[in-house]
C-alpha positions as CSV (number, residue, x, y, z in Angstrom):
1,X,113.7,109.5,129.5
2,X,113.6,108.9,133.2
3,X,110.1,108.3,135.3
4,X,110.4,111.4,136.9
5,X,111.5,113.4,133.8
6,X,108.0,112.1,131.8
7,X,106.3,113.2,135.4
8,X,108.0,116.8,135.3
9,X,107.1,117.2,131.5
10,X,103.7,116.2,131.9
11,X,103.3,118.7,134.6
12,X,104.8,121.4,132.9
13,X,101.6,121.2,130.3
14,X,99.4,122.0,133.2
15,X,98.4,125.7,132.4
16,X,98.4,128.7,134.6
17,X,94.9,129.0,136.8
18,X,94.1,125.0,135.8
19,X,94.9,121.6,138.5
20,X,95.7,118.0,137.8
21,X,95.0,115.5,139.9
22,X,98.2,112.8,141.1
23,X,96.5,110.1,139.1
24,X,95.2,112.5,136.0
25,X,99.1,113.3,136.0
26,X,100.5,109.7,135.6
27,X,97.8,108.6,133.2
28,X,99.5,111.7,130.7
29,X,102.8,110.9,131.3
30,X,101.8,107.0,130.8
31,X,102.1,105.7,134.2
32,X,98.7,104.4,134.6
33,X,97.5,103.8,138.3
34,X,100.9,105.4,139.3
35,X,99.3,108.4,141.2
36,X,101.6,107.7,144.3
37,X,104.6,107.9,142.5
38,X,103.8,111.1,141.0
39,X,103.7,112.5,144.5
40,X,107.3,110.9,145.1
41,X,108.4,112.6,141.9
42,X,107.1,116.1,143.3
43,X,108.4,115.7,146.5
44,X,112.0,115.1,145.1
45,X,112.0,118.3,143.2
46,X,114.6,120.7,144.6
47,X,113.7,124.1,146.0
48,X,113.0,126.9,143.5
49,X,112.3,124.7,140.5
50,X,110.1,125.5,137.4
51,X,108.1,122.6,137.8
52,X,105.0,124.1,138.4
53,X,104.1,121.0,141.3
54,X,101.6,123.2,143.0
55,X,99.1,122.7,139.7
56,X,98.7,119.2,141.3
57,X,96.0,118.0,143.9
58,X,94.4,115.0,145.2
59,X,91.4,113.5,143.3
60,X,89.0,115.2,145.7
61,X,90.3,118.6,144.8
62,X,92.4,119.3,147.8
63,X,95.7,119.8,149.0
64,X,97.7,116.6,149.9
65,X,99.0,116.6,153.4
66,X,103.2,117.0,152.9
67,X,105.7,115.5,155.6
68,X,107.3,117.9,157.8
69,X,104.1,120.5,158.4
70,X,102.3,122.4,156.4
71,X,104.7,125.4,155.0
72,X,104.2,123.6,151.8
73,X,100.6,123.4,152.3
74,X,100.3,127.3,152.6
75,X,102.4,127.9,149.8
76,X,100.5,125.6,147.3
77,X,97.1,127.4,148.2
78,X,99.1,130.5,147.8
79,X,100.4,130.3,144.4
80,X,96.8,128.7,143.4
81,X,94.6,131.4,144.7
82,X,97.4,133.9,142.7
83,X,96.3,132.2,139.5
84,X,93.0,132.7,140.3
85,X,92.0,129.0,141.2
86,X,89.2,128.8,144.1
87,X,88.8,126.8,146.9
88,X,85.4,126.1,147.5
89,X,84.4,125.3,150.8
90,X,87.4,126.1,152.6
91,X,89.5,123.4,151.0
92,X,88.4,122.0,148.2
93,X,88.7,123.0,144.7
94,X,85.7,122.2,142.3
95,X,87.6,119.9,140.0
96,X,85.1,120.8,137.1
97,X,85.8,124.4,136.7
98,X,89.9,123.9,137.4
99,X,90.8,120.8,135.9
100,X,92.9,121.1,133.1
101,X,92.1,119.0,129.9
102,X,95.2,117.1,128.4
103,X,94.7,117.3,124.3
């Protein structure tokens, strides 16, 4: 099974209304201290996919910054907020309340 694929599958387990973080992501699909190529794996998915990449967020609880403006920004937030996952602050999600627990 490719890098990637073990990436995809892990985030796939992330439920509905609950976040990952990059480096909560690779430690589950046993890429320890791999956080940044998680966010290459994400990146490289093609448009419309069923991996549910939005479920992921930086380690502070935000949105990561993506290259070429922030469409992909919006979106994110979007689908996040329509699962009922709040940003507190503005831009931050309280990790505590949304973080999904692997297990």
């Amino acid at each position: 099974m490719s890098l990637h694929h073990r990436i995809h599958e892990t985030v796939r387990r992330i439920p509905s209304g609950r976040v990952a973080t990059y480096g909560q992501v690779a430690a589950a699909a046993g890429l320890p201290g791999r956080a940044l190529y998680v966010g290459f794996a994400l990146a490289a998915l093609p448009e419309g996919t069923d991996v549910p990449w939005h479920r992921v967020v930086n380690a502070r609880g935000g949105i990561s910054p993506r290259a070429g403006g922030g469409a992909a920004e919006k979106i994110q937030r979007i689908l996040l907020e329509s699962e009922g996952v709040v940003f507190e602050d503005g831009d931050r999600i309280e990790l505590e309340r949304f973080r999904w627990e692997d297990g």
